[in-house]
N, C-alpha and C positions, 0 to 999 in steps of 0.2 A: 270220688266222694259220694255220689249216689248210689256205686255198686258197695259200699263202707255202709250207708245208709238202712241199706234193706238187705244187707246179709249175703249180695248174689252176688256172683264172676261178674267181670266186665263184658264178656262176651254179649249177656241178654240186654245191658245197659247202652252198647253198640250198638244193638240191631232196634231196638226199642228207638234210639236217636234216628239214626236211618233212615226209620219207618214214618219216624215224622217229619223228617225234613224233607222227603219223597212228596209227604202230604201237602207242606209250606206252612206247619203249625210254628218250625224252627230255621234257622238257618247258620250256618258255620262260621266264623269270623277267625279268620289265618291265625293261630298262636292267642286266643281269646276265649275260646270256647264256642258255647251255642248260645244264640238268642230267641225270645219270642219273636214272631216276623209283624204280627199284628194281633195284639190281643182282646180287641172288640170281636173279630172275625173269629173265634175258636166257639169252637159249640160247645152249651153245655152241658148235653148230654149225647154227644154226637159219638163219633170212632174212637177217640180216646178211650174211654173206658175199655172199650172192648179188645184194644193193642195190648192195655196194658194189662186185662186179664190174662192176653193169651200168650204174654208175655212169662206174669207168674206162672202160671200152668206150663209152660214149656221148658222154662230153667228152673224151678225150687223143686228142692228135695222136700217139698211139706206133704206129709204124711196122710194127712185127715182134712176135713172142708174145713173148719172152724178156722184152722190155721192158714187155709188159703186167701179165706173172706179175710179177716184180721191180715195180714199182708198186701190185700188189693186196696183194704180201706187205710191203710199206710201210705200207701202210694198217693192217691187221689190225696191226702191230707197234703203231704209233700208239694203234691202239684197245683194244688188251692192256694199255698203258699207263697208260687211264683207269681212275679208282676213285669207286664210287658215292657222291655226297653224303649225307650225313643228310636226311632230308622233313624 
């Protein structure tokens, strides 16, 4: 649904997951998906951003900046979105 979301392979959507849950921004639940692990503790301007920049920059075919900014500021919307689960 995410990689549906923003246009990309699931491959950059995998590693992007990964990277956070490496972090402990997320965590896996067997046949569930992913969770927030604590969402007081996520910075707000902290590593995120910068994952998910180098994220788009490393999997989008986008051509010109305008369309890279407009794709990251997608993202960040999406993720402003989410709300932390209950542990």
């Amino acid at each position: 649904a995410i990689a549906d979301a923003f246009q990309v392979s699931r491959m950059p959507v995998r590693e992007a997951l990964r990277s956070l849950e490496t972090q402990g921004y997320i965590a896996t639940a067997y046949h569930k998906g992913y969770r927030v692990t604590n969402g007081q503790e996520l910075p707000r301007h902290g590593h995120l951003p910068g994952l998910l920049r180098c994220v788009a920059e490393r999997h989008t075919q986008l051509g010109d900046l305008e369309a890279k900014v407009a794709f990251e500021n997608e993202i960040l919307h999406v993720l402003g979105r989410l709300r932390p689960t209950p542990c």
